[in-house]
C-alpha positions in Angstrom: 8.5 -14.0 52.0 5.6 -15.3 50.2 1.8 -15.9 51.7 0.0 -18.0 50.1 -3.4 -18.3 51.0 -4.6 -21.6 53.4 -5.2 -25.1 50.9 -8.3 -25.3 49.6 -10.1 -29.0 49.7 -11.5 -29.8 46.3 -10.6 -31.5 43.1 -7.9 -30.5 41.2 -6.6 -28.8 45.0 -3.5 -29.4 47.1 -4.2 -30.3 50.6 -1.6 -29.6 53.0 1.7 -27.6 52.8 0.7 -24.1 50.8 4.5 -24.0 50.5 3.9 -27.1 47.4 1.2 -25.0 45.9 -2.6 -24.4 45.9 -3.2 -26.3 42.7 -2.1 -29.3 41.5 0.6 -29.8 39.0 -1.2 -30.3 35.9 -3.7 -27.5 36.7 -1.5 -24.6 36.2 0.4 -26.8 33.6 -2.6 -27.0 30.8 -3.2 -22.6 32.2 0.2 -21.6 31.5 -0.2 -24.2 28.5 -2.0 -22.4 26.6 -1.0 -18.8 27.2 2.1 -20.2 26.2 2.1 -22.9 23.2 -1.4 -21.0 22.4 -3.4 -24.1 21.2 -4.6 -27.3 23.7 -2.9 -29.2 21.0 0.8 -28.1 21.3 0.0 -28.2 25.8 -0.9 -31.9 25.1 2.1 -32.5 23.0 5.2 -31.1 25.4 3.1 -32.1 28.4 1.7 -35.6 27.7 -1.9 -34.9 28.1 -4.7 -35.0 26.0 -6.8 -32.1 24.3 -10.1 -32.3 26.1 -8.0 -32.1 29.5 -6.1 -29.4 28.7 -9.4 -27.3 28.0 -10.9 -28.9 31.3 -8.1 -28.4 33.6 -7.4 -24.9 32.1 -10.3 -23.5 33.2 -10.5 -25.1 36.0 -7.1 -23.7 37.3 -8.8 -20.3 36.0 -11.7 -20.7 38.6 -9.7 -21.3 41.3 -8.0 -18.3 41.3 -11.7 -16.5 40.5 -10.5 -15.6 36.6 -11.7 -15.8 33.5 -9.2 -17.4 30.3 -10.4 -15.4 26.9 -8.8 -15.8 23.6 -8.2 -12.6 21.5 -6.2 -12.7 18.4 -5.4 -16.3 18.6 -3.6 -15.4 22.4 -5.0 -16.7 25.3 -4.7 -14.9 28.4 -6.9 -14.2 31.9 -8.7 -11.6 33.2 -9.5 -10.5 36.6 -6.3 -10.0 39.3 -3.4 -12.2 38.7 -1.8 -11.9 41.8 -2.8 -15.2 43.8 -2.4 -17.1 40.1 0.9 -14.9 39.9 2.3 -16.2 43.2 1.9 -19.5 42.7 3.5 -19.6 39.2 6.3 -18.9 41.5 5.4 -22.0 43.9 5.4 -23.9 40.8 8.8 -22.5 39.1 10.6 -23.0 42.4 9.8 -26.7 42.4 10.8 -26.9 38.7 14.1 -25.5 39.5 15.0 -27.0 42.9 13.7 -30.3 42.5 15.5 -30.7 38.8 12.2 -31.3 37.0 11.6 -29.9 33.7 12.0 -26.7 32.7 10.7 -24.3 29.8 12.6 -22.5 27.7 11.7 -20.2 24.7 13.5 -18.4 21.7 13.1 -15.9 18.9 12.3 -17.2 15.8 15.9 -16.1 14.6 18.2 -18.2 17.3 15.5 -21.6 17.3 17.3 -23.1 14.5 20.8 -21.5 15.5 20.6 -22.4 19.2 17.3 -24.0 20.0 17.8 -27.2 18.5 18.0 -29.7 19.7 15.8 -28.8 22.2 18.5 -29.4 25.4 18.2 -31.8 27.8 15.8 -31.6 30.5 14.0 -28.6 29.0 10.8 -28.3 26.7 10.4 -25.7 24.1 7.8 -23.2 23.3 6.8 -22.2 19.6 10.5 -20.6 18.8 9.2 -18.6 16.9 8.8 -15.2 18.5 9.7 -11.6 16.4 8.6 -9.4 19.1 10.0 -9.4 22.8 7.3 -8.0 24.9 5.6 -11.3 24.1 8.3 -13.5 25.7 9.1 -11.3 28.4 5.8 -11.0 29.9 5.8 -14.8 29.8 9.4 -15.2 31.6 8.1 -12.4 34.3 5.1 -14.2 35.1 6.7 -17.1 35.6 5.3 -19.1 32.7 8.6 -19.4 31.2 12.0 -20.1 32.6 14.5 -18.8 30.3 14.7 -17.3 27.1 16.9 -17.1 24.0 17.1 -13.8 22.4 19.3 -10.9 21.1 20.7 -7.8 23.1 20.4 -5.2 23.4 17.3 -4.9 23.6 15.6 -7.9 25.6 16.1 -6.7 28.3 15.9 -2.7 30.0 19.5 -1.5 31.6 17.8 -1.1 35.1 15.6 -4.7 35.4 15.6 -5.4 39.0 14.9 -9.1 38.9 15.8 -10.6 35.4 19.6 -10.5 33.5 20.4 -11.1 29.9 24.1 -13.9 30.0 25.6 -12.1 27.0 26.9 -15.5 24.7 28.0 -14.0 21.8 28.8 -10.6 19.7 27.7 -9.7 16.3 27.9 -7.1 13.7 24.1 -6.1 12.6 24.5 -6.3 8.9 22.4 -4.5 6.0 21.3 -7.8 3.4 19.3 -7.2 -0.2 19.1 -9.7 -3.0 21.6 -10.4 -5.7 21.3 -8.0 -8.6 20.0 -5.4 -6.2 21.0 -1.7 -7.7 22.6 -0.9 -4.8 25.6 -3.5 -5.4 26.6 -1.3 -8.6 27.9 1.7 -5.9 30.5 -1.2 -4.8 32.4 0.5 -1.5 31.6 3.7 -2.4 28.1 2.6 -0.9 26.8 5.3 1.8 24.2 5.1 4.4 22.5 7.9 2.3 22.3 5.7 -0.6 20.6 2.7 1.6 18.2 5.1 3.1 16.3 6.0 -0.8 15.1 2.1 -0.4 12.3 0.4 1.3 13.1 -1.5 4.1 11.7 -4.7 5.6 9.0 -3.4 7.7 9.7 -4.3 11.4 7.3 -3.4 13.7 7.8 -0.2 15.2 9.1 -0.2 18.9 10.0 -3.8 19.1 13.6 -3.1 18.9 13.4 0.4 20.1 17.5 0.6 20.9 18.4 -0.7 17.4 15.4 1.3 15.9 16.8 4.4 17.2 20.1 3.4 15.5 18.9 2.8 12.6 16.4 5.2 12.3 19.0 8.0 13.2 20.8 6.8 9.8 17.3 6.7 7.8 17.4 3.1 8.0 13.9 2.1 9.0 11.0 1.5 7.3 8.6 4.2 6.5 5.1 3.9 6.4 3.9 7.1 4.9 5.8 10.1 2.8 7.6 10.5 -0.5 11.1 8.8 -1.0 13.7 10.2 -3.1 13.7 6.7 -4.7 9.5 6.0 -5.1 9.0 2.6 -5.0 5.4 2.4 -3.7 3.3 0.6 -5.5 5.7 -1.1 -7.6 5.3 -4.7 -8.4 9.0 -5.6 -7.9 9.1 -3.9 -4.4 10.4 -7.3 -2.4 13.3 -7.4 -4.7 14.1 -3.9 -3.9 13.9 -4.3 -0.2 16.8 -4.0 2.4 16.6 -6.3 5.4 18.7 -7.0 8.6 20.9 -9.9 9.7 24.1 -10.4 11.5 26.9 -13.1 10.3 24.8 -15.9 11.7 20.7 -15.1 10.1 22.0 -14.0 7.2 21.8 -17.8 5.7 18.4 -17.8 6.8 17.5 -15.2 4.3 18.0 -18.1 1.5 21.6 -18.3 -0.9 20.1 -15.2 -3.5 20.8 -12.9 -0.7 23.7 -11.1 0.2 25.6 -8.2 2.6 26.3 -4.5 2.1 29.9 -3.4 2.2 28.5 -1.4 5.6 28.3 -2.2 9.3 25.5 -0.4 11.2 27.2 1.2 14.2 25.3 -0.7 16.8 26.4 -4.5 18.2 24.3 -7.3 18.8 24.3 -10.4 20.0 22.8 -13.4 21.4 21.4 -13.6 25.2 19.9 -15.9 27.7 17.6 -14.0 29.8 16.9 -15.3 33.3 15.4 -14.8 36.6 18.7 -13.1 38.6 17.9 -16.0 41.6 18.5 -18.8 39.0 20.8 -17.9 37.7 23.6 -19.4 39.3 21.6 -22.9 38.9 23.3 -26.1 37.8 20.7 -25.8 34.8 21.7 -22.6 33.8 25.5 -23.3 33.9 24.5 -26.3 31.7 22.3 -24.4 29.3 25.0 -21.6 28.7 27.9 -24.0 28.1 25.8 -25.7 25.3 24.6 -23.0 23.7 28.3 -21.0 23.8 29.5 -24.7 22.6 26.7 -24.5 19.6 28.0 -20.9 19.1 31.3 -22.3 18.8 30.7 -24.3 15.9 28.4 -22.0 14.1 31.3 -19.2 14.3 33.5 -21.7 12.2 31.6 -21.5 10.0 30.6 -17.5 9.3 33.4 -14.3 9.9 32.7 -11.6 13.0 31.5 -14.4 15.1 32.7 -13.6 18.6 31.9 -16.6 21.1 31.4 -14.5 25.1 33.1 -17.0 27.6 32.6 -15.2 31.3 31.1 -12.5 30.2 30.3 -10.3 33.0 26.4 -10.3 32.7 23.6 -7.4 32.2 22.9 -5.3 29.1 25.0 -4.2 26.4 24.6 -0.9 25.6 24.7 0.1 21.4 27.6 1.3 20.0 27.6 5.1 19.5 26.9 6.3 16.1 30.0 6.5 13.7 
């Protein structure tokens, strides 16, 4: 159960039932705002307020809860303890969900134009444009965010307690360099040893730290200091040289020059809606999934090793071992 502390009386404060909150609606909207969407310009855009309100009510919602909001590194965030803010970003989701308003939903950069778009129905989007996941994660676990579209397996860890990845689909992570690349001469005689003498498009390190232990196992990540058998540092034509990662799906992304390796990392991916485990049996969830795993349905006419996940049993999907 949930105390909140009694209502205070002032502007900007809900009198009354603590069960609706301590501050008003649009308070913690422009706060979680801009930790969010990270500019007062995109807060006033999804949530139909101006710029110099966003600032005002921001940190106003900030001093009620005795916090300060700093920006470092173009991220804003608050400092002091969370945990009154923290519970009633939980207030504030449960009205969202319960009383059908609107909800928030955010994506990797990867899935936005795959999955995200058009934004659905009774949702607003964030940026879509996330690489990393602690980011997004942090966000959904505070609250600020209601659900997220991302890959497995690593959005989520096997043993979360309060959040589940809905598996929609399953992929094969492919190896993609640019016509001409030397690499395409070895045809199918193509090894992972042969991949590993080339630089690799530098991912930052413990993002994806089930896949990177995959692929690093094969000598498939990017190094960042050392000799290669194959020394390409320094040399001007070093993008055209590179070896990047896609599945069936991203691999159009990369541009029409670009093209697979007869090879299939041993790991399997996939897309994943991550959710709080209490929602997610919520009309808005079962209406989310079936559009995206529609979406999915029509993108997998269109590329091979597309497998569409209808009822999959939902959790984490461990990798594949190694071959």
């Amino acid at each position: 159960m949930l105390l909140l502390p009694p209502p205070l009386v002032n502007e900007g404060i809900v009198e009354g039932d603590s069960s609706k909150g301590v501050v008003e609606v649009e308070l913690l909207e422009a706060l979680d705002g801009l930790i969010w969407l990270r500019t007062g310009h995109q807060v006033a855009l999804r949530f139909n307020l101006n710029q110099s309100t966003v600032s005002r009510n921001s940190k106003k919602c900030a001093q009620v809860f005795c916090l300060s909001l700093v920006r470092r590194q173009s991220e804003w965030s608050v400092e002091g303890d969370p945990t009154l803010l923290n519970l009633e970003r939980y207030v504030h989701q449960v009205s969202r969900w319960r009383e059908n308003k609107t909800l928030r939903l955010e994506s990797q950069h990867w899935s936005a134009p795959l999955l995200g778009a058009p934004i659905p129905s009774g949702w607003i989007a964030g940026s879509l444009n996330f690489l990393e996941y602690d980011r997004p994660l942090k966000l959904l676990k505070e609250r600020v965010i209601d659900a997220w579209i991302t890959s497995y397996p690593d959005a989520l860890s096997d043993d979360d307690p309060d959040f589940t990845a809905i598996r929609l689909s399953r992929l094969p992570l492919l190896l993609v360099v640019q016509e001409g690349h030397p690499l395409l001469k070895l045809g199918n005689q193509m090894t992972f040893e042969d991949v590993a003498r080339f630089p690799f498009l530098p991912l930052p390190s413990g993002s994806f730290p089930k896949v990177q232990n995959v692929l690093e196992k094969l000598g498939l990540w990017h190094k960042t200091s050392g000799p290669t058998e194959f020394d390409w540092r320094g040399r001007s034509d070093i993008e055209d040289l590179m070896v990047g990662f896609a599945t069936p799906l991203t691999l159009p992304l990369y541009g029409e020059s670009f093209v697979a390796l007869p090879l299939q990392v041993p790991v399997e991916v996939g897309d994943a809606l991550v959710v709080a485990k209490e929602w997610v049996d919520a009309p808005q969830i079962h209406q989310l999934v079936s559009l995206l795993r529609s979406r999915l349905e029509i993108l997998a006419k269109e590329a091979w090793g597309v497998e569409v996940l209808h009822g999959a049993p939902l959790g984490e999907c461990l990798p594949a071992p190694l071959l």
